[in-house]
N, C-alpha and C positions, 0 to 999 in steps of 0.2 A: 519552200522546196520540199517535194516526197522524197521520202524514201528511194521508193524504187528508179527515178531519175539522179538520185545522185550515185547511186551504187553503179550505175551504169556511168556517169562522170568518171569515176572512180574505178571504172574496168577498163575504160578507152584510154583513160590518163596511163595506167597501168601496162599496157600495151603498147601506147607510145614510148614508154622511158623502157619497157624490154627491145623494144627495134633498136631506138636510142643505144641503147646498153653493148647489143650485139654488134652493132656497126662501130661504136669505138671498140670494141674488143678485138675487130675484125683490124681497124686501124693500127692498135699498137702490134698485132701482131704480125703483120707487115712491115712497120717499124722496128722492132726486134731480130726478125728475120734478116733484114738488110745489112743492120749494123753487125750480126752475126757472122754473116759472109765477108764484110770488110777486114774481119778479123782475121777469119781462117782465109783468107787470100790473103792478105799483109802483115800473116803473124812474124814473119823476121824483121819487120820494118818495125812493127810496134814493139817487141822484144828490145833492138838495138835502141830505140828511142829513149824507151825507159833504162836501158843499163846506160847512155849518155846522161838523161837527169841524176842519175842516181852519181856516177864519179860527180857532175857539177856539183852536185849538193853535198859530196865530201869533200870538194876544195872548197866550197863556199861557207857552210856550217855544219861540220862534222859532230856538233853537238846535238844537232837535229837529227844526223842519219843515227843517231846513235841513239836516239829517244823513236825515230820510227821502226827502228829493227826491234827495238826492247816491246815494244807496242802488239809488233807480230811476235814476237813468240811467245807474249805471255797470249795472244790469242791462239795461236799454233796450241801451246800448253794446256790450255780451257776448251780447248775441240778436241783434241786427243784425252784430256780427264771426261770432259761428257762421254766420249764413246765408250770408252774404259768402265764407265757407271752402267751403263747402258747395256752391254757383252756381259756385266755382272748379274746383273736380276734380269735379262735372257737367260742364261745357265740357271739362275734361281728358281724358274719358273717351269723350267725345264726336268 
């Protein structure tokens, strides 16, 4: 095989996986979009949902809600120290 016939293999192939590429990019963001709207139309309903799991799961195993709340603030903690870093050497640079 040339050269010049595989380089041509190799542009068609390449043009096929960018259609490829755009047409699922095209799918999930139609899929994103949908379940985004489920949300902001049923946000009281998914709100209430989860404040229902969440009492169940402090009569059920209150040792877990207590290991999930610790989990979020020490990530809560670690998003507020990055930005905190962050608003520093902004100013520093400043």
């Amino acid at each position: 095989m040339d050269i010049p016939t595989k380089i041509k293999e190799l542009e068609t192939e390449n043009k096929l996986l960018k259609e490829e590429n755009d047409k699922l990019k095209k799918q999930l963001e139609n899929y994103n979009n949908s379940r985004k709207s489920y949300y902001e139309k049923n946000k009281e309903i998914v709100n209430q949902k989860a404040k229902d799991r969440l009492k169940k799961l402090a009569q059920e195993d209150p040792e877990r809600l207590k290991e999930i709340n610790r989990k979020a603030y020490l990530k809560r903690k670690e998003k507020l120290e990055k930005e905190n870093i962050e608003a520093y050497f902004e100013k520093e640079l400043i």
